[in-house]
C-alpha positions as CSV (number, residue, x, y, z in Angstrom):
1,X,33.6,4.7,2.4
2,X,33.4,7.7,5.2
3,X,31.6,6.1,7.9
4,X,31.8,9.8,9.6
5,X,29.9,11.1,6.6
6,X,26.7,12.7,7.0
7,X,23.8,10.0,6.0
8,X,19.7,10.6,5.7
9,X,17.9,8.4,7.3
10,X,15.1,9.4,4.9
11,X,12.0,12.1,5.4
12,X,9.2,12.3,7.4
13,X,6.9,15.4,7.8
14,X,3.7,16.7,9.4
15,X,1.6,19.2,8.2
16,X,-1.9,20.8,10.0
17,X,-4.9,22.1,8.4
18,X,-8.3,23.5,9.7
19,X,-9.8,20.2,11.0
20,X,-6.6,17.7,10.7
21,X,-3.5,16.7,10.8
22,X,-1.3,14.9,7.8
23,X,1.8,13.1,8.1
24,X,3.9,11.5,5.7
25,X,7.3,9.7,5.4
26,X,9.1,8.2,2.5
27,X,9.1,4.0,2.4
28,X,13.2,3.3,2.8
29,X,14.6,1.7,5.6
30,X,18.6,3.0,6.1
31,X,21.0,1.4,7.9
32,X,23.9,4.5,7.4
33,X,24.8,4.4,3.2
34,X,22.9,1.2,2.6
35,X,19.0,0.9,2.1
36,X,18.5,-2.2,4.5
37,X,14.4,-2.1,3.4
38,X,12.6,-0.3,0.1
39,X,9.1,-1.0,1.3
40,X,8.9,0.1,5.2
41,X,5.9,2.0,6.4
42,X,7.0,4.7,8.9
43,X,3.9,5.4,9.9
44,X,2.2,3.7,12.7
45,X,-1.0,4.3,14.7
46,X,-0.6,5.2,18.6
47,X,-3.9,5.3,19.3
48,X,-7.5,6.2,17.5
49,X,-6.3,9.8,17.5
50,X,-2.8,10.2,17.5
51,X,-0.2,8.7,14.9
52,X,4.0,9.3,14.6
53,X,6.0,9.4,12.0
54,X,9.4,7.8,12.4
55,X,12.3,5.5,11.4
56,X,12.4,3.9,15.0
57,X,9.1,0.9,15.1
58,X,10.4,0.2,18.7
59,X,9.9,3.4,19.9
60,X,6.2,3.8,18.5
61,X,5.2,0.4,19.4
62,X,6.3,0.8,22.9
63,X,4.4,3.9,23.2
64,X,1.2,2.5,21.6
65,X,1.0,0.4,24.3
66,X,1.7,2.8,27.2
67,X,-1.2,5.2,25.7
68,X,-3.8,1.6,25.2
69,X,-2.9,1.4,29.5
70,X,-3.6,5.7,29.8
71,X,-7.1,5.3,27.9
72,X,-7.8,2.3,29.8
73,X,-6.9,3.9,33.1
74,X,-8.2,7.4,32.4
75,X,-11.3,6.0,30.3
76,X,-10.5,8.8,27.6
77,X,-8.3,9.0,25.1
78,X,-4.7,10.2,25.3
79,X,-4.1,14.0,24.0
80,X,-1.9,14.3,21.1
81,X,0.4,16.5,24.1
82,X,0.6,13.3,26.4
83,X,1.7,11.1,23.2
84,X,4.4,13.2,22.3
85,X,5.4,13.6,26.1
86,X,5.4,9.6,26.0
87,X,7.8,9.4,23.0
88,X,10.4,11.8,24.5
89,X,10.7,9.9,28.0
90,X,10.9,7.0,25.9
91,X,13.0,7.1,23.1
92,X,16.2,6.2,25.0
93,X,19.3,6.6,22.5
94,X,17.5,6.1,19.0
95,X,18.5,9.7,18.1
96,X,16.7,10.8,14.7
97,X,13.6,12.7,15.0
98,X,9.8,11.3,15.7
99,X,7.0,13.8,14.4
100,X,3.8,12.7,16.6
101,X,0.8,14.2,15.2
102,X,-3.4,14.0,15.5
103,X,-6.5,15.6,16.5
104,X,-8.0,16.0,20.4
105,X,-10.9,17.7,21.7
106,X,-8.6,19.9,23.9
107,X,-6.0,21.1,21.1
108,X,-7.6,20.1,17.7
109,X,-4.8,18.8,15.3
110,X,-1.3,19.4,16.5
111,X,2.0,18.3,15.8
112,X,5.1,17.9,17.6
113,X,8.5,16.8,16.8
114,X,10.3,14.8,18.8
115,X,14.1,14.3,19.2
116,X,16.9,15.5,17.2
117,X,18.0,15.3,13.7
118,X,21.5,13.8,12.6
């Protein structure tokens, strides 16, 4: 086995339309050539509005939390532009790429992509 090898750590996309936002990921969990989880769901709510897409839970839970304290504080929701701001400050060495995506009042649906691939 080449450890060096290039390895997918599986697809996730983000799409707008007129109105909306989609995102989708595949359900595989990779831990560099081995499939550590078939059934993982990649994509996880940050807030009423705004959802990522990404191999990295931590990072999206973390982030969830830090938008609940902004709505809270702010008494509004979070902008899909302050989650994806969140996400970058705080996804300290994961690497991979997060695609944080959703609807505002401000923007309408938008998606950005967060981080690098490989």
């Amino acid at each position: 086995m080449d450890l060096n090898a290039p390895n997918s750590m599986g697809i996730i996309i983000g799409v707008t339309y007129e109105g909306g936002v989609v995102l989708g990921a595949d359900s595989r969990s990779c831990t560099r050539m081995y499939v550590a989880n078939r059934a993982k769901d990649k994509i996880t709510q940050l807030t009423d509005n705004v959802y990522a897409a990404a191999n990295s839970q931590i990072v999206s839970d973390y982030v969830g939390y830090l938008l609940d304290q902004h709505t809270i504080q702010l008494g509004q929701p979070a902008t899909v532009k302050v989650a994806a701001n969140l996400v970058s400050k705080n996804m300290l060495q994961t690497g991979g790429l997060i695609i944080v995506g959703g609807w505002d009042k401000y923007e309408g649906g938008k998606i950005y992509g967060v981080g690098r691939l490989g």
